[in-house]
C-alpha positions in Angstrom: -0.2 -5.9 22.1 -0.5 -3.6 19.0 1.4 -4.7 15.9 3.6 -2.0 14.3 2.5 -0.7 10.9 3.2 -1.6 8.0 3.7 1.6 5.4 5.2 1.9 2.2 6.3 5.3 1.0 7.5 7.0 -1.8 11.1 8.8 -1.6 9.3 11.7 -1.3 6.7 10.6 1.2 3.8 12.6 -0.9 2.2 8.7 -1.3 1.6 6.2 1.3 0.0 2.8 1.6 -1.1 1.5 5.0 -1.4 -2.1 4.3 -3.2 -3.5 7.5 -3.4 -7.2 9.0 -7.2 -7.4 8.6 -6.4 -7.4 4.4 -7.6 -3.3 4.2 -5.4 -0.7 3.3 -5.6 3.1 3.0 -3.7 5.2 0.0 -2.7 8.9 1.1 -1.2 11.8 -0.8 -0.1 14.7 0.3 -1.6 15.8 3.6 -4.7 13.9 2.4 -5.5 11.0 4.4 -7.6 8.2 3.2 -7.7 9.2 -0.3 -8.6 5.8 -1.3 -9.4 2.6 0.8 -10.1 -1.0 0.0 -9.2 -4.5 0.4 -6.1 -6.3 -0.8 -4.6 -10.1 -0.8 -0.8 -11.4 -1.2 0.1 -14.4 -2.7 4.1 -14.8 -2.4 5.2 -11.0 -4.0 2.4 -10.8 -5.9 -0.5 -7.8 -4.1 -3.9 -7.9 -5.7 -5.7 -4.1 -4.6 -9.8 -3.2 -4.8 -10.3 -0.3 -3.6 -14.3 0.4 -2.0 -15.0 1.7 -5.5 -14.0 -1.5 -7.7 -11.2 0.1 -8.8 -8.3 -2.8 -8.9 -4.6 -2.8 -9.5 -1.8 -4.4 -8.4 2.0 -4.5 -7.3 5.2 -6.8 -6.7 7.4 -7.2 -4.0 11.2 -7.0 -5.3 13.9 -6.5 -2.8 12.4 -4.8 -0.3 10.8 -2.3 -2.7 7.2 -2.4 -3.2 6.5 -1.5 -6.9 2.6 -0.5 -7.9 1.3 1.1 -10.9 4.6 2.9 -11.9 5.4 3.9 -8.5 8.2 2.7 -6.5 8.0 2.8 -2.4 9.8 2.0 0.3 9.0 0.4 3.7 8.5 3.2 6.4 10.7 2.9 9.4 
């Protein structure tokens, strides 16, 4: 059995995060898909990113919004 997806979005929908169970994600924007990949881990709200380039950032977890780098998104449904 496939597990659902898990997305975050912005309101607008012009970023998305695809955070997958195998601790990889992929960022799009715009029609662009895969405009950065890379690893991630959680501890409690906390996400930790590198992307494939050795960029990092991070985010928090606050209510069921997902806040990274100045940009608030929302679980896709």
């Amino acid at each position: 059995m496939k597990k659902p997806k898990n997305i975050w979005v912005t309101e607008n929908g012009y970023i998305g995060h695809e955070l997958r169970s195998n601790n990889r994600y992929d960022e799009t924007r715009g029609e662009r898909e895969q405009v950065y990949q890379g690893s991630y881990k959680t501890t409690g709200n906390h996400i930790d990113y590198r992307d494939d380039t050795g960029f990092i950032a991070d985010g928090e977890f606050k209510d069921g919004i997902f806040h990274h780098a100045g940009i608030i998104l929302y679980k896709e449904k």
